[in-house]
C-alpha positions in Angstrom: 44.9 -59.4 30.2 41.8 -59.8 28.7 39.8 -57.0 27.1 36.6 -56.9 27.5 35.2 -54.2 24.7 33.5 -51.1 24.6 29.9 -53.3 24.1 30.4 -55.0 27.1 31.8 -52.4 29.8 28.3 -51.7 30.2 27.0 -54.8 30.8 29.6 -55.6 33.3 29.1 -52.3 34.9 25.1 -52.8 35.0 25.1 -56.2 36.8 28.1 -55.0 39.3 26.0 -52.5 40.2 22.9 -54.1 40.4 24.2 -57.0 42.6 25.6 -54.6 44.6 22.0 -53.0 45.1 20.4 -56.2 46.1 23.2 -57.7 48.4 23.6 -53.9 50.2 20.2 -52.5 50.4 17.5 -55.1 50.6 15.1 -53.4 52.2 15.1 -50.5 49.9 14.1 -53.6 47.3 11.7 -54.9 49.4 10.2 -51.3 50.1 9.9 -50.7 46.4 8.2 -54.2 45.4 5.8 -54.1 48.3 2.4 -52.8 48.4 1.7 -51.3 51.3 -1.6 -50.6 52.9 -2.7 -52.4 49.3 -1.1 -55.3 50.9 -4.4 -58.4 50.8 -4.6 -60.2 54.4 -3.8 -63.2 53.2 -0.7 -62.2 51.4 0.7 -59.9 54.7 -0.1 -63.1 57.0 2.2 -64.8 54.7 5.3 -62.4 55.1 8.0 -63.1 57.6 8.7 -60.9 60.2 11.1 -58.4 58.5 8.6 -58.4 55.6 5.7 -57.4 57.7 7.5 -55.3 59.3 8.4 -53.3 55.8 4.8 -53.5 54.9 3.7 -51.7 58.0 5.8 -49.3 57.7 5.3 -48.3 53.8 1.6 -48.3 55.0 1.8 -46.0 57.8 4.2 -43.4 55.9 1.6 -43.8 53.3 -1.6 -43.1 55.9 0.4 -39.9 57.0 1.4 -38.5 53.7 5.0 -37.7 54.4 8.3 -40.1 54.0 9.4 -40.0 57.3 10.3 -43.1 59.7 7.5 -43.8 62.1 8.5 -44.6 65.4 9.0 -47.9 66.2 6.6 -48.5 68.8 3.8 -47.1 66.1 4.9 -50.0 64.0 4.7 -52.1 66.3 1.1 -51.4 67.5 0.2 -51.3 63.6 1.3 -54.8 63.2 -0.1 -56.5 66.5 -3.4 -55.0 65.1 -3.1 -55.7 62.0 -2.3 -59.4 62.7 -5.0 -59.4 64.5 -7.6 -57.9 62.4 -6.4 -59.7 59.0 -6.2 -63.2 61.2 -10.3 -62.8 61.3 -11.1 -61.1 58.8 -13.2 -63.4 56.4 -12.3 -62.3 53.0 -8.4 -62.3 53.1 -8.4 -60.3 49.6 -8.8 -57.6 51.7 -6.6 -55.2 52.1 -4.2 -54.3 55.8 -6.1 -50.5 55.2 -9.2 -51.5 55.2 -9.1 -54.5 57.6 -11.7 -53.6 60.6 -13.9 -55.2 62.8 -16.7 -55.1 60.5 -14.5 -57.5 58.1 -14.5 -59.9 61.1 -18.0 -59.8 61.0 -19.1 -60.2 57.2 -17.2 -60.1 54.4 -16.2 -57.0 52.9 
């Protein structure tokens, strides 16, 4: 048996545990690296799916002020409007929370 010392238990211990973060909760990671409604339009219209789908989400529980789940079908009107409005908008620095119609018109 190998023994692996007291300066390396922790170590060991650390990267267990953080590999078992990454591989078992991925979208907590995700949720905790993205930005949100700070998100630009050209980086959202970048993200897959699930992504987007994350960045809607922190962005509407962001717009309400508490931490609970909003329903589905709220995300999922947030996103088909937000692809829409970021898709046109002409200065894709800006950001999902402020993308309007005016951005489609003139840059913000």
């Amino acid at each position: 048996m190998v023994s692996i010392g007291p300066v390396f238990r922790p170590i060991m211990i650390g990267s267990f545990a953080l590999s078992a973060a990454l591989l078992g909760g991925c979208s907590d990671v995700e949720e905790a690296v993205n930005s949100g409604g700070d998100t630009s339009c050209s980086d959202y219209l970048e993200q897959d799916q699930d992504d987007r789908r994350v960045t809607v989400t922190k962005f509407l529980k962001e717009d309400s002020g508490n931490d609970a789940e909003p329903a589905g079908t709220a995300v999922d009107a947030a996103i088909l409007a937000i692809d829409l409005l970021c898709s046109a908008q002409q200065n894709g620095d800006t950001p999902i929370k402020d993308a309007d119609l005016e951005g489609i018109l003139s840059p913000k």
